[in-house]
C-alpha positions as CSV (number, residue, x, y, z in Angstrom):
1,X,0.0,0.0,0.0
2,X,1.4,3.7,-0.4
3,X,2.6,6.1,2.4
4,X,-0.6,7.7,2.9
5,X,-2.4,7.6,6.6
6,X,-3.5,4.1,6.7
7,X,-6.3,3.0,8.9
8,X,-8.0,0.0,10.2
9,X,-12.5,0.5,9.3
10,X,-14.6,-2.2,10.4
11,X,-12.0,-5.0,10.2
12,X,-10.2,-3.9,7.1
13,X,-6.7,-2.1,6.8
14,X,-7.8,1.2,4.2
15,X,-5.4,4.2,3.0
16,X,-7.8,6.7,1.1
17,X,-6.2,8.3,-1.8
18,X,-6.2,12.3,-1.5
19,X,-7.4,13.1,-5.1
20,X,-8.5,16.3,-6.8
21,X,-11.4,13.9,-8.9
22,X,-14.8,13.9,-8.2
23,X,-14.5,10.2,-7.2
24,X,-13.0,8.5,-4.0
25,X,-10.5,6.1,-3.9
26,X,-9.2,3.4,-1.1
27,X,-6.7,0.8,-1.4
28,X,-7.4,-1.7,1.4
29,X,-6.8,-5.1,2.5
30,X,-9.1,-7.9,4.0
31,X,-7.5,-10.9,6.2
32,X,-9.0,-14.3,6.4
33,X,-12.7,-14.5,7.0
34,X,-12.7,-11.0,8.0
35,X,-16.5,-9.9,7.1
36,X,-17.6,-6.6,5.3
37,X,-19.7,-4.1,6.7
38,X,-23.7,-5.3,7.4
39,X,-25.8,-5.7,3.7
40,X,-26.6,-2.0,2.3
41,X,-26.9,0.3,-0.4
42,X,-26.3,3.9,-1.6
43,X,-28.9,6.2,-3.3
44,X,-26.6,8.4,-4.5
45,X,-22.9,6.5,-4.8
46,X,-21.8,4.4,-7.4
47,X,-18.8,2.0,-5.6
48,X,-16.5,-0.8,-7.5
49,X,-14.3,-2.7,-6.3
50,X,-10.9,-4.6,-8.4
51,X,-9.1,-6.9,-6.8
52,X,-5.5,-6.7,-6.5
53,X,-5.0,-9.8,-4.9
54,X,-6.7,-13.0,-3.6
55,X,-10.4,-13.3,-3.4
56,X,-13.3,-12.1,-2.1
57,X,-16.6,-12.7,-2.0
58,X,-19.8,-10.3,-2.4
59,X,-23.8,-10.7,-1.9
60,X,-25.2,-8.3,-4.2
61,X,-28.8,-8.2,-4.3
62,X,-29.3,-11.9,-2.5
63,X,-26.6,-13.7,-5.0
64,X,-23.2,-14.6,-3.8
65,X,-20.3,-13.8,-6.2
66,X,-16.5,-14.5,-5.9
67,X,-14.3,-12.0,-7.3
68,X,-10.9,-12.8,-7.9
69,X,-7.3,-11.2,-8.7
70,X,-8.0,-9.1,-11.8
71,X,-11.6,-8.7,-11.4
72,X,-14.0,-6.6,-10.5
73,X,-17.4,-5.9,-9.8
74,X,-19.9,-2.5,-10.4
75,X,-22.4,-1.8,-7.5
76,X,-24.9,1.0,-9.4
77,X,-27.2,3.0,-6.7
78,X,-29.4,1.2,-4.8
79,X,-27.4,-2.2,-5.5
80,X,-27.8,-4.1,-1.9
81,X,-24.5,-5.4,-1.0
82,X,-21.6,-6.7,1.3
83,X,-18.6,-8.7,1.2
84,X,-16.6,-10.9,2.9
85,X,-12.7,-12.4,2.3
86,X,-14.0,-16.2,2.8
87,X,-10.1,-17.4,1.7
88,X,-7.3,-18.9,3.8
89,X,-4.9,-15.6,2.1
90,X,-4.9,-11.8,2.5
91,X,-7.5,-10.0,-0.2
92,X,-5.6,-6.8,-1.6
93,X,-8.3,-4.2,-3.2
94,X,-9.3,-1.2,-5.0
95,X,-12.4,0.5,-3.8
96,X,-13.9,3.9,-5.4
97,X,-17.2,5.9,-5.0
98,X,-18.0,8.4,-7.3
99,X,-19.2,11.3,-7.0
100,X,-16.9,12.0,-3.9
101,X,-17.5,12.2,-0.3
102,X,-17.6,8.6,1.2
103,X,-14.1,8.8,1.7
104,X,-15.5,10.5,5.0
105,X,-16.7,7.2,7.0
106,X,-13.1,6.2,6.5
107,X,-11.7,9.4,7.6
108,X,-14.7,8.9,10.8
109,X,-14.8,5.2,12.0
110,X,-10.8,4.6,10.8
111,X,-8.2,3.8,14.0
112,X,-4.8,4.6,12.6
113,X,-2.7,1.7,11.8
114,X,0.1,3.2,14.7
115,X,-2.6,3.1,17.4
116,X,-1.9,-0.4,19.3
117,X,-4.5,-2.7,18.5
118,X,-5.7,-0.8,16.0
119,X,-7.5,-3.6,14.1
120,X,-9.6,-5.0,17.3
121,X,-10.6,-1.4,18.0
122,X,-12.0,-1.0,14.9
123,X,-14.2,-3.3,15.3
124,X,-15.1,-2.6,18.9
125,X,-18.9,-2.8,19.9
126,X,-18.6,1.1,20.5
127,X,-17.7,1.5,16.5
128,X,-19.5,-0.9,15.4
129,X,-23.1,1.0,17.3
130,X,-22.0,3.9,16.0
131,X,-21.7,2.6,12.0
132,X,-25.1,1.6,13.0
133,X,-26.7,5.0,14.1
134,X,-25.1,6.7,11.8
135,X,-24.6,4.7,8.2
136,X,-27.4,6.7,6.5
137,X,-25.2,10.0,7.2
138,X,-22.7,8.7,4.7
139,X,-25.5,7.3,2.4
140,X,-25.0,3.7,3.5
141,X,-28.2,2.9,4.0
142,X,-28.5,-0.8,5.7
143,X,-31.0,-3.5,4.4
């Protein structure tokens, strides 16, 4: 990953890309049977993710789908979905939302990598109530 602030979300090591684009763009990393977040949508993003490495797989409207190194997949507005790195290796990926401004629940809910224990306390009960009261404010809206 680059030299950006890295930062553990929900499980997941992200560094978000500082760009000048009307688009946002994370590369991030999934370990082992490490889930996504809960099933939702966006009424207003567009989101894809290309995998860099490994595997992962993704619910998208009800049907499971394993993505692989090389691929990708397209989530349009209003596409239901989550994912989940259901492989025995790491799961290296490109994520982007377009138009911008999602980039902020990473910048909200992300522990820096340098904090100790940075990866358990993102996924702490105290985050993970406060994804949940506050999802729709970064139009993740949870099915």
């Amino acid at each position: 990953m680059d030299n950006l602030n890295k930062v553990w979300v929900l499980g997941h090591r992200v560094s978000p890309q500082k760009l000048s684009a009307n688009y946002d763009l994370a590369i991030g990393e999934s370990q082992p049977n490490v889930p996504g977040p809960p099933p939702h949508c966006h009424a207003k993003y567009h989101e894809a993710f290309h995998i860099l490495e490994g595997e992962m797989d993704f619910i998208i409207n009800g049907s499971r789908k394993t993505i692989k190194k090389g691929e990708s997949v397209d989530l349009p507005p209003n596409t239901v979905h989550t994912f989940k790195n259901s492989g025995d290796k790491v799961c290296k990926w490109v994520n982007i939302h377009s138009p911008k401004g999602f980039s902020e629940f990473f910048e909200k809910y992300g522990v820096p990598e340098s904090e100790s224990n940075a990866a358990e306390k993102s996924v702490s009960p105290e985050i993970i109530q406060q994804v949940l009261k506050t999802a729709s404010d970064y139009d993740m809206i949870l099915k």
